[in-house]
N, CA and C atoms as a LAMMPS dump frame, in Angstrom:
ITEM: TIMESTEP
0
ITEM: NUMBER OF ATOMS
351
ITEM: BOX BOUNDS ff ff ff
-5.0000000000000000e+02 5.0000000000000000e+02
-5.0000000000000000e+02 5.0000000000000000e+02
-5.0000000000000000e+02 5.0000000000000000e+02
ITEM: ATOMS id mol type element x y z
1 1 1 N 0.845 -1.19 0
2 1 2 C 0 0 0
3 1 3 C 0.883 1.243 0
4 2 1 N 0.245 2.06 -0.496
5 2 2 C 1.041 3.456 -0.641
6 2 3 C 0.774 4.588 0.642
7 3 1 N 1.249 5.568 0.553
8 3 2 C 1.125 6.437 1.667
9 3 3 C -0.553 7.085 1.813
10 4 1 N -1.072 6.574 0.769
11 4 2 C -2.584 7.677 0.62
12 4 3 C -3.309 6.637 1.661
13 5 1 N -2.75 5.43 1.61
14 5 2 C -3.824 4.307 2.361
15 5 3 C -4.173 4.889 4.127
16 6 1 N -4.945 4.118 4.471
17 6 2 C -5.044 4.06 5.97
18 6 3 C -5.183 2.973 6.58
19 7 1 N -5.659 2.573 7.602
20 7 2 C -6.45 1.743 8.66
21 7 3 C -7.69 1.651 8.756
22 8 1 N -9.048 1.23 7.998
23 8 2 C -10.365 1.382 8.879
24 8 3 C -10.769 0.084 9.752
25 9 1 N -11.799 0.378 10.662
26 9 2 C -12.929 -0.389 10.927
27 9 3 C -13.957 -0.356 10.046
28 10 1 N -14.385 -1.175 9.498
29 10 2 C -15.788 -1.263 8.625
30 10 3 C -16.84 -1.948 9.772
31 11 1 N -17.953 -1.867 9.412
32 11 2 C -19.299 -2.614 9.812
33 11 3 C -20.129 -1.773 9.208
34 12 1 N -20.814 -2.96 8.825
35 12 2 C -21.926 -3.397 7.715
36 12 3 C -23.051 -4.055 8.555
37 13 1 N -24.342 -2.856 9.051
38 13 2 C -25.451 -3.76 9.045
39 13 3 C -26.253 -4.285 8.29
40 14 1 N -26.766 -5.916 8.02
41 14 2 C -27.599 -6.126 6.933
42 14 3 C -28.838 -6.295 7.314
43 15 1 N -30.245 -5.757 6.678
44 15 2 C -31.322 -6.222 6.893
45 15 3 C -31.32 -7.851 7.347
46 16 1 N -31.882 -8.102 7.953
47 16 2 C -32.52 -9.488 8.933
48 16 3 C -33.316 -10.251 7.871
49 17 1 N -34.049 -10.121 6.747
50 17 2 C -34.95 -10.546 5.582
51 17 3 C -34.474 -10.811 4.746
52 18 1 N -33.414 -10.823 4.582
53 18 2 C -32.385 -11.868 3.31
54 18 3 C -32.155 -12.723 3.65
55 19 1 N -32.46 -13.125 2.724
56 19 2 C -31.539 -14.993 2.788
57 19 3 C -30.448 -15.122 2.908
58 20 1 N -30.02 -16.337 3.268
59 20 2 C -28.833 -16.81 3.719
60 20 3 C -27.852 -16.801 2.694
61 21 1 N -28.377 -16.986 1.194
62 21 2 C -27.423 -16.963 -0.045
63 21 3 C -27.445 -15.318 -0.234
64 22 1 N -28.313 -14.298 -0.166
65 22 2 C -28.383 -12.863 -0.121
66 22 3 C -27.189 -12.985 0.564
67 23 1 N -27.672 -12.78 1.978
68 23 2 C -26.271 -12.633 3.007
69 23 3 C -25.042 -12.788 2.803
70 24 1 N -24.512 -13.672 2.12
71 24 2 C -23.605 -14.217 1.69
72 24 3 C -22.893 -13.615 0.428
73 25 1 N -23.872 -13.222 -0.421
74 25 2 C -23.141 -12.668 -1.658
75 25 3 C -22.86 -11.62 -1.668
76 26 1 N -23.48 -10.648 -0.457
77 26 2 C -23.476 -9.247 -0.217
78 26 3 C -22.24 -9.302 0.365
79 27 1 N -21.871 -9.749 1.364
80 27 2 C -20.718 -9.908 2.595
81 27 3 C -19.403 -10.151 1.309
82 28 1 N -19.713 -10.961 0.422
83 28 2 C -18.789 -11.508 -0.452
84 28 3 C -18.301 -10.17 -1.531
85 29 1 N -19.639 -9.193 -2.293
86 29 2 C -19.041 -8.191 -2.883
87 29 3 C -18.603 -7.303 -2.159
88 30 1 N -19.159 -6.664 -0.747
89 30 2 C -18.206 -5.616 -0.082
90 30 3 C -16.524 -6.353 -0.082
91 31 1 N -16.407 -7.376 0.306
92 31 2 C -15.168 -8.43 0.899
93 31 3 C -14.226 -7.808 -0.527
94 32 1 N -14.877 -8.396 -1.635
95 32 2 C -14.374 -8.424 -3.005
96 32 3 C -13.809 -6.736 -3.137
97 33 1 N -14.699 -5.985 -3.159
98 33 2 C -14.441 -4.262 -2.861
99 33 3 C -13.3 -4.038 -2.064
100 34 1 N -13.7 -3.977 -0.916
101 34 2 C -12.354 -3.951 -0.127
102 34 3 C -11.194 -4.621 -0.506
103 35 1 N -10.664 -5.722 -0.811
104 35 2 C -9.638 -6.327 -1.639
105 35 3 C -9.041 -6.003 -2.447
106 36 1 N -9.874 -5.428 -3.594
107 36 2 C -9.495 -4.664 -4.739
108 36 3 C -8.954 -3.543 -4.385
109 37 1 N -9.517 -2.495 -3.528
110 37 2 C -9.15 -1.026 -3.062
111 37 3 C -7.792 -1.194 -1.889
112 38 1 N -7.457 -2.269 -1.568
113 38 2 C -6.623 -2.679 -0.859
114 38 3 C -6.434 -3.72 0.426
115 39 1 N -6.32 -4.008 1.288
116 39 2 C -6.315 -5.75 2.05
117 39 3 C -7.113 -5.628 3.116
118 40 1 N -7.779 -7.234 3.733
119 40 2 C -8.283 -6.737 4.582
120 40 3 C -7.734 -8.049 5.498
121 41 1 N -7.616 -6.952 6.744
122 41 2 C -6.42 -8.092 7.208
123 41 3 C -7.188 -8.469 8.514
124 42 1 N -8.464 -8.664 8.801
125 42 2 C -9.262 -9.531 9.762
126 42 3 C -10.257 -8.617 9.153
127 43 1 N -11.665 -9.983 9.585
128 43 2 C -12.755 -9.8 9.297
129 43 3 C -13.74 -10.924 10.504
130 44 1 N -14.815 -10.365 10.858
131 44 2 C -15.62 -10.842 12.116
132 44 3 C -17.431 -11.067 11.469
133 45 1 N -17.366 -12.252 11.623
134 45 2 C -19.023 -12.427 11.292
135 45 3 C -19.952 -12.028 12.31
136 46 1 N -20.209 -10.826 12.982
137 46 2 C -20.677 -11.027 14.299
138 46 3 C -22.369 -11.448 14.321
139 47 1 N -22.665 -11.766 13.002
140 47 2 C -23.929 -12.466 13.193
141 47 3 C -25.508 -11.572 13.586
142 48 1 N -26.391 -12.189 14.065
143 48 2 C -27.71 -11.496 14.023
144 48 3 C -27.953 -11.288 15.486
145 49 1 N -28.08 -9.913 15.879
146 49 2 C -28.334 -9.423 16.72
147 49 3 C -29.482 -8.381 17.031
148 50 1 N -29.784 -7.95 18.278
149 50 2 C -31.028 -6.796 18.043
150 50 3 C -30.442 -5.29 18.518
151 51 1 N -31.102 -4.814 17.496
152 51 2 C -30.448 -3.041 16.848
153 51 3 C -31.106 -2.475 18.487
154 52 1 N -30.493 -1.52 18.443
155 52 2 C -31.038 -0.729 19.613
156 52 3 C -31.797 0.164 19.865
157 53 1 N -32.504 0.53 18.198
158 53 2 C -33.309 0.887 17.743
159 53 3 C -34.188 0.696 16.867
160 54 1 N -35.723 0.396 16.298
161 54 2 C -35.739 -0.161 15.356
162 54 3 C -35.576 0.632 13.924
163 55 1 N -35.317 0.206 12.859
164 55 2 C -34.383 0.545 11.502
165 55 3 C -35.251 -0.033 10.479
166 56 1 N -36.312 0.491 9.587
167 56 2 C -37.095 0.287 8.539
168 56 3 C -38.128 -0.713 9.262
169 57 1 N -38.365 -1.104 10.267
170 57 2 C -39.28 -1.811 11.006
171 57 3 C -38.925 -2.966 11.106
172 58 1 N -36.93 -2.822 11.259
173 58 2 C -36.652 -3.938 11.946
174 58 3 C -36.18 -4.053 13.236
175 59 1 N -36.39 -5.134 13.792
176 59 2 C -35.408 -4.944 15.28
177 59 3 C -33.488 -5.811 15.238
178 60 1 N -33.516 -6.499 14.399
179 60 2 C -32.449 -6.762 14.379
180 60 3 C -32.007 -6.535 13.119
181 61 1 N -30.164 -6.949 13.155
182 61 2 C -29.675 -6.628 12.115
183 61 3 C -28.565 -7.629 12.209
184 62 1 N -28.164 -7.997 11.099
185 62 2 C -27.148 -8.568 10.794
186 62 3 C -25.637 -8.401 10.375
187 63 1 N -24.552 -8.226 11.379
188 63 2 C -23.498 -7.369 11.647
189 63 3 C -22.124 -7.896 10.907
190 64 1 N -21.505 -7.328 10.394
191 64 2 C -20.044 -7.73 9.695
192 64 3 C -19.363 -6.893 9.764
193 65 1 N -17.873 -7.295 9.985
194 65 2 C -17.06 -6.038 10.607
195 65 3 C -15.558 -6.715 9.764
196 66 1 N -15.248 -5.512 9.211
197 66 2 C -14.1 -5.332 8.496
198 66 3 C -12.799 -4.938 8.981
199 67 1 N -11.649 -5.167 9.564
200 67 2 C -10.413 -4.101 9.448
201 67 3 C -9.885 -4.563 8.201
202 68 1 N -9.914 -3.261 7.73
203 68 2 C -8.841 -2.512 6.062
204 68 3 C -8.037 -2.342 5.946
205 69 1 N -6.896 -2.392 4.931
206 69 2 C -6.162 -0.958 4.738
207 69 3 C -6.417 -1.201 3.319
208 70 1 N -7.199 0.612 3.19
209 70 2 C -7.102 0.896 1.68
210 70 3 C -6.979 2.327 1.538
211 71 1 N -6.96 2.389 0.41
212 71 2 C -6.802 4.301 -0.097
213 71 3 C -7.791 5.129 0.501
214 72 1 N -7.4 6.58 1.192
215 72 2 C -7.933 7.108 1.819
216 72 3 C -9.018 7.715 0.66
217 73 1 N -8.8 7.681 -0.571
218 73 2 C -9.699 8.24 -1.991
219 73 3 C -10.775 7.267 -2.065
220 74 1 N -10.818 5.977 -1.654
221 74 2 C -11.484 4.782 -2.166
222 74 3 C -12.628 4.356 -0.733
223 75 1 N -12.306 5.325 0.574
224 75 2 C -13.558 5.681 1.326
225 75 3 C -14.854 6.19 1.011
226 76 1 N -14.626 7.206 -0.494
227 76 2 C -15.74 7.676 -0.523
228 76 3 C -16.898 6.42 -1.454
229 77 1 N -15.966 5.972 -2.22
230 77 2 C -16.692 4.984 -3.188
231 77 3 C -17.26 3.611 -2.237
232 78 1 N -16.558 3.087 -1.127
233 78 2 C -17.468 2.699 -0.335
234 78 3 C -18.389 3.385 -0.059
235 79 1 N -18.56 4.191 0.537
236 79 2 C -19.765 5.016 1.281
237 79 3 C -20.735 4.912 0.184
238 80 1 N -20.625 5.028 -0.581
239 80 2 C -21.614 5.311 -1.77
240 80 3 C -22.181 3.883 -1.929
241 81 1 N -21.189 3.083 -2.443
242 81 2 C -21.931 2.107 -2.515
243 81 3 C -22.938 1.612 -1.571
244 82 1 N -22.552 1.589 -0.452
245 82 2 C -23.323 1.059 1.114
246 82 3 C -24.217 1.879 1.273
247 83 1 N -24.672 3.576 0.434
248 83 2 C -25.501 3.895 0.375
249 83 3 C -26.553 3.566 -0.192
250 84 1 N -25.984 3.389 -1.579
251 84 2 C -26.992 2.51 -2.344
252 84 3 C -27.536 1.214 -2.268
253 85 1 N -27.112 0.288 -1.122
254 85 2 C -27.915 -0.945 -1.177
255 85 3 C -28.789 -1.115 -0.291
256 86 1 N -29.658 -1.608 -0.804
257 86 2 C -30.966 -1.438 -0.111
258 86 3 C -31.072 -1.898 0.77
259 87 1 N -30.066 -3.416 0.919
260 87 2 C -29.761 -4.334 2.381
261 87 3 C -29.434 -4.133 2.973
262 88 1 N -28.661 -2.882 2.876
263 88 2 C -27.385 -2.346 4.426
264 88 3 C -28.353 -1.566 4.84
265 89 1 N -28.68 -1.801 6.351
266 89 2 C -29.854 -0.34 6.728
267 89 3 C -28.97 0.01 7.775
268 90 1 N -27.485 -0.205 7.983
269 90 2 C -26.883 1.023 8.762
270 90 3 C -25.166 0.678 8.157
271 91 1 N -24.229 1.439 8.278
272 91 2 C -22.779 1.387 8.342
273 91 3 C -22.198 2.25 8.993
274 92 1 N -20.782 1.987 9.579
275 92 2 C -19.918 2.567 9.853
276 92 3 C -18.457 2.615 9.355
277 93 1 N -17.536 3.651 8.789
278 93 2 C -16.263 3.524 8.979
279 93 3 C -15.686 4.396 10.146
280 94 1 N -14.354 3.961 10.018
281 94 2 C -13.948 4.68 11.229
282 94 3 C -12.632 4.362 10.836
283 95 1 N -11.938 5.703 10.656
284 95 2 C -10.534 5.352 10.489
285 95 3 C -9.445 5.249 11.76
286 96 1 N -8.494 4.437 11.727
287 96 2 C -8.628 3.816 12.618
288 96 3 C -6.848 4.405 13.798
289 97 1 N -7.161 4.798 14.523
290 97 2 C -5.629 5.098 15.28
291 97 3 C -4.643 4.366 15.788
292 98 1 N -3.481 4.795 16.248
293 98 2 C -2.357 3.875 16.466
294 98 3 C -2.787 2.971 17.459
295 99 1 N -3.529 3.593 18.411
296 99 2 C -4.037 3.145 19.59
297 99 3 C -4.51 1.796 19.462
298 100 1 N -5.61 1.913 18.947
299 100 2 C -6.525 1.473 18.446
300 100 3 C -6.181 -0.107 17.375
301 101 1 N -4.637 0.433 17.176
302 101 2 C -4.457 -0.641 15.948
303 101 3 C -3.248 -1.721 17.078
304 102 1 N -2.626 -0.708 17.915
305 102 2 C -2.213 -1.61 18.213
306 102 3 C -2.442 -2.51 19.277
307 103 1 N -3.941 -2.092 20.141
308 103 2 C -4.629 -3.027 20.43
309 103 3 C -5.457 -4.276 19.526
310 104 1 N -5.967 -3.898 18.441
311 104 2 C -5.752 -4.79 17.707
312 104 3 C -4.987 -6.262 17.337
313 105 1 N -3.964 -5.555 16.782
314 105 2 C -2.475 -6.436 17.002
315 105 3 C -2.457 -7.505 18.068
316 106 1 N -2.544 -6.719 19.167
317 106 2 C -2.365 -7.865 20.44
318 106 3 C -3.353 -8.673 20.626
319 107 1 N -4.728 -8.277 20.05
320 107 2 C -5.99 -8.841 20.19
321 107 3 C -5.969 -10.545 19.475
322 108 1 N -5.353 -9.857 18.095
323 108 2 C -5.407 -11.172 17.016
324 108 3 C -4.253 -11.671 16.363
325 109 1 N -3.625 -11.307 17.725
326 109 2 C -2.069 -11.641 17.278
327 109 3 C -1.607 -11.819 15.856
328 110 1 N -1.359 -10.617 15.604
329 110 2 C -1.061 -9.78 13.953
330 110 3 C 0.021 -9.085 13.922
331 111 1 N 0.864 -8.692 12.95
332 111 2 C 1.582 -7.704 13.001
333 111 3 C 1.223 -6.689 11.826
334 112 1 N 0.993 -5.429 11.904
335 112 2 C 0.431 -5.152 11.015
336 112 3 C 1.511 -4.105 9.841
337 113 1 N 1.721 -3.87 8.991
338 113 2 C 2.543 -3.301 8.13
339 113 3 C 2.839 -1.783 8.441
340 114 1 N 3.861 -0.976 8.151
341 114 2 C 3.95 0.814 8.234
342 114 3 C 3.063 1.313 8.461
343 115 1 N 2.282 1.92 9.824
344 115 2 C 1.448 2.884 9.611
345 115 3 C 1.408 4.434 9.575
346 116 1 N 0.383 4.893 8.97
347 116 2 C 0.854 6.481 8.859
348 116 3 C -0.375 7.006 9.984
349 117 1 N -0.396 7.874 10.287
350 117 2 C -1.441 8.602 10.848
351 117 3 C -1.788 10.11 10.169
């Protein structure tokens, strides 16, 4: 990766009303996205849980969580996309600090490559 890259956290809530092959292919093109725009060096299925609010008249949601590193230019074209799908009814990025990463690290016993801040 080059110097433009960063660190994120991703999560991806998915509507609860997809199918299991939905679920799957969605999780699979963000996965595919991120890859392309640069690596993703852990990823967490955290599965179906209940939102803490309800979200299009659901109570739960179905959670996937990303750490990245990709181009700080190639944030916005996520966002967009995750705007546009009709399945994600919430996201977050969060770019991500030293702090932060190198708790990480110790978490999932990783070492992770040059970071910039």
């Amino acid at each position: 990766m080059d110097l433009k890259s960063a660190y994120y956290e991703t999560l991806i809530v998915i509507s609860p009303t997809v199918s299991e092959e939905e679920k799957t292919k969605i999780i699979s093109s963000y996965e595919k996205f991120l890859r392309r725009e640069g690596r993703i060096f852990y990823k967490i299925n955290w599965g179906k849980h209940k939102l803490a609010y309800i979200i299009n008249k659901n109570r739960f949601g179905i959670y996937q969580i990303f750490y990245c590193q990709i181009l700080k230019s190639s944030v916005k074209n996520l966002e967009k996309k995750l705007n546009q799908d009709e399945n994600v009814i919430r996201f977050l990025i969060i770019k991500m600090k030293n702090k932060a990463l190198n708790y990480l690290e110790s978490k999932i016993n990783i070492t992770l490559i040059k970071r910039n801040e």
